[in-house]
N, C-alpha and C positions, 0 to 999 in steps of 0.2 A: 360901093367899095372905096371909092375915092373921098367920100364923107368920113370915113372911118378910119383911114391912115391920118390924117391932123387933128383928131379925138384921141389917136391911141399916143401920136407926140406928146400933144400936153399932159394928158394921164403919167406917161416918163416923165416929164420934165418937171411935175408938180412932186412925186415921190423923188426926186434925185435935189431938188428944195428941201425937204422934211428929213432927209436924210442924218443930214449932220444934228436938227435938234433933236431926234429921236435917240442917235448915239449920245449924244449931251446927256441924255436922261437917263441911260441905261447907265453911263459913268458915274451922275450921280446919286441915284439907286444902290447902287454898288458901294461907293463911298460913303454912302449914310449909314448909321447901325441899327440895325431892326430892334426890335422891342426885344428877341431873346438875348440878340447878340448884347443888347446894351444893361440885362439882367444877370448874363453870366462874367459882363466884365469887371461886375462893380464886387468891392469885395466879403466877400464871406465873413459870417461868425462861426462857423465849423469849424475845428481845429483840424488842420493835415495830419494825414497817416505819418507817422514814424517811417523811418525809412528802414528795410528790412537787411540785417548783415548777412551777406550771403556767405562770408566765410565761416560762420559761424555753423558748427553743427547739427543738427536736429537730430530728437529722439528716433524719426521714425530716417536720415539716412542713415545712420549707425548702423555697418551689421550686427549679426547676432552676437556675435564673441568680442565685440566693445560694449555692448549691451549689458553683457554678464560683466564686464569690467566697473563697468560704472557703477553696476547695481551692488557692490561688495563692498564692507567698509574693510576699511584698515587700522590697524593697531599703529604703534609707534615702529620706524624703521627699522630699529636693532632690538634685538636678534635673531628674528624671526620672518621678519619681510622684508627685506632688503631687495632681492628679488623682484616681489613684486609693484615695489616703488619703480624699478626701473624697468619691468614694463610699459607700468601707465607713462611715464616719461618717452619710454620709447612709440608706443601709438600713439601718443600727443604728439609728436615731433614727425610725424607718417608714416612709419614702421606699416605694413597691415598687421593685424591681430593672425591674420593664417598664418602667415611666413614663422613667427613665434612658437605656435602650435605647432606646427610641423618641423621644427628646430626640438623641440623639449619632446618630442614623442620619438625621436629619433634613437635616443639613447635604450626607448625599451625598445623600438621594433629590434636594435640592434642586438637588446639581450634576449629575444625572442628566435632570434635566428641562433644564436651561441648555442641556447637553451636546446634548442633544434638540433644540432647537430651533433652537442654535446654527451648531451640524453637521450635525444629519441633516436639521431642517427642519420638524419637527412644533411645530406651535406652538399650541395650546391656549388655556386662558385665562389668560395669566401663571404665575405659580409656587409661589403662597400655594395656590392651589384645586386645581391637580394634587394637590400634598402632601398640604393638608386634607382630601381624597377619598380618598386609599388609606389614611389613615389611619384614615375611616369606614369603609373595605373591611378594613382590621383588625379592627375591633370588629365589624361584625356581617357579611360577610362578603361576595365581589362578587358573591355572586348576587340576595342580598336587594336591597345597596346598587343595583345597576343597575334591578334592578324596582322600589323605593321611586322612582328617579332619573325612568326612563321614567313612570309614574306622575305624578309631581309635573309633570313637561315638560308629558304630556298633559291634564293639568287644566287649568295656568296658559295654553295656546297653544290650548284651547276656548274658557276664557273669554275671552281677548282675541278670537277670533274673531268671539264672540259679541257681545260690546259694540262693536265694528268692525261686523256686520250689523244690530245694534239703531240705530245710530248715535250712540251714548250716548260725546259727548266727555270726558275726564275729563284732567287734568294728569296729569303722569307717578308723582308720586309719589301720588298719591290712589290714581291705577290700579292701580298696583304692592302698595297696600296692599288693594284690593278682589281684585287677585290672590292674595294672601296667604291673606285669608280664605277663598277659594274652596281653595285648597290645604292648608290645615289642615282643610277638612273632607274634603276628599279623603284624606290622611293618615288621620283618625279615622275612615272605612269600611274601611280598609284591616286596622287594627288591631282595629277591634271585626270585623272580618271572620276573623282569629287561629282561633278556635277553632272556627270551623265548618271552615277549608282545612285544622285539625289541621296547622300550619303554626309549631312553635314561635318559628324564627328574626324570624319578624314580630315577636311578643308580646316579641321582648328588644331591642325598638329601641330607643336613648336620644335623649334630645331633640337633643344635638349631632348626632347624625346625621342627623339631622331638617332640623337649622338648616345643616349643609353643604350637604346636597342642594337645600334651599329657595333657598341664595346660589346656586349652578350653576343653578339653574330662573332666575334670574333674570339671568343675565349672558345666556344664550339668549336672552329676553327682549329685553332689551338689543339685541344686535346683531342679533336677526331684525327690530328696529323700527328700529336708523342703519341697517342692508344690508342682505341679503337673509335670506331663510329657510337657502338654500344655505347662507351664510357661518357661520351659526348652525349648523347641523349639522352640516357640516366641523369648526368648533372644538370643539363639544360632543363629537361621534366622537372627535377628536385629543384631548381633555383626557381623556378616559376610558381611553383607549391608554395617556398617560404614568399614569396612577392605577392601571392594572391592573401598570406595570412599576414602580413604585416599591413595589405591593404585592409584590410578588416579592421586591421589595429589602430591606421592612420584616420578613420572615417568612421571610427567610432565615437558618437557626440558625448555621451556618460566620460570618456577617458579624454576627450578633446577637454570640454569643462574644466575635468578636475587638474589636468597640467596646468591649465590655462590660471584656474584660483590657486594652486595648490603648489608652485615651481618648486618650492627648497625640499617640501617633502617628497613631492615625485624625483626629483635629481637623487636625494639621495637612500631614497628607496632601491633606485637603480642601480647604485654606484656598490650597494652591500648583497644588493642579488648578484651582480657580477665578481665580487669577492667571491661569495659563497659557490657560486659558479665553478669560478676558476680551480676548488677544489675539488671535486667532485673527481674521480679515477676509477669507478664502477665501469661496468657494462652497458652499453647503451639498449635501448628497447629493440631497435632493428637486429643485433647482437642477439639478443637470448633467442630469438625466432629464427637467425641464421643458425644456431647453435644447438638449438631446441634437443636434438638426438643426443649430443655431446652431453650437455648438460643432463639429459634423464641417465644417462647412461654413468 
């Protein structure tokens, strides 16, 4: 044992010698350039890739309805396309292509409710709120929109119940704003509710849609307190009919297209259906069927 403690010193003392040239070597190993490195550093006859412009747009990010923009030729701007020169101007400058469509389809959903009410007889709430409504049933969709609708109804026509049984008088717009608050928290259980019903479409509601359905909570409102409850649910029912057909109208691709290629003729397609409209002093279809006895008689 005593042999072998002054073998295992030297054995140390000869490695802690070799020490520093063994690092020496590994520095200059390091420092040297191997045969790849000194293959890749020398230079190339391959010409570099082009550098790719990424603000530049490609066929395949383009939606659909820039797609069909591009794909159309054009005549000269006057007198006939003017229009849709400043389209393409406008989605070159980032307009979306939807927001346009849904601008130019507005005018006929809007003569499709006149039409509505005028002729057939369904008459709703005016023509701002039909529209406003399917256009919420566009963003998030008529299943969500009618159950957030129903919802909101049901809040705002408890609390009034409720302060009607309490006996708690209040003017109309204080009330209406104490309804508010009750309906905004109604709305926020709905939402923080999102993730336990694993119910995405909730979780993507935006406020507009929020604030249309809140105005329709409140024209019910409205008219279940000058008339009756009946009259309020009649209309509400009717406003909801024309919002589910002007949905149809908004998300229809054949009539998206053709406003989209077609603006001066769809405008003023519209503009001479709404003349001819406004003439019209007949009976309306729900009329003859309310009448039906009168009339055979």
């Amino acid at each position: 044992m005593r042999k072998l403690v002054p073998l295992l010193v030297l054995v140390f003392a000869v490695a802690l010698a070799f020490r520093p040239v063994v690092v020496m070597a590994k520095t200059l190993a390091s420092a040297s350039p191997s045969p790849e490195a000194t293959a890749s550093s020398t230079p190339s006859t391959t010409p570099a890739a082009a550098p790719i412009d990424i603000t530049q747009k490609s066929t395949e990010s383009l939606g659909p309805l820039e797609q069909i923009l591009g794909n159309q030729k054009l005549g000269k701007v006057w007198p006939f396309n003017p229009i849709k020169y400043a389209i393409r101007s406008a989605v070159q400058a980032g307009v979306p292509a939807n927001t346009i469509v849904l601008l130019l389809l507005l005018p006929i959903v809007a003569f499709v409710i006149a039409f509505s009410r005028n002729v057939i007889g369904i008459r709703g709430f005016g023509i701002f709120l039909p529209a406003a409504l399917s256009v919420v049933f566009v963003a998030i969709g008529p299943i969500v929109g009618i159950g957030l609708f129903l919802i909101i109804v049901a809040v705002s026509t408890t609390v009034r119940l409720v302060l009607r049984k309490l006996k708690i008088r209040l003017q109309y717009l204080p009330r209406m704003s104490f309804i508010l608050w009750a309906v905004v928290l109604g709305v926020l259980g709905v939402l923080f509710s999102a993730p336990l019903l694993q119910f995405p479409a909730i979780a993507n509601v935006s406020i507009f849609a929020v604030l249309i359905l809140i105005l329709l909570a409140e024209d019910f409102n409205r008219v279940q307190l000058g008339k009756s409850a009946k009259t309020a649910v009649n209309l509400t029912v009717e406003t909801l009919i024309l919002a589910l057909i002007s949905f149809m109208f908004l998300t229809f691709k054949p009539l998206q297209e053709y406003v989209l290629l077609n603006p001066e003729v769809s405008l003023i397609l519209v503009a001479i259906c709404d003349l001819i409209l406004g003439k019209y002093t007949g009976l309306r279809v729900m009329e003859f069927y309310r009448f039906r006895k009168l009339i055979r008689a």
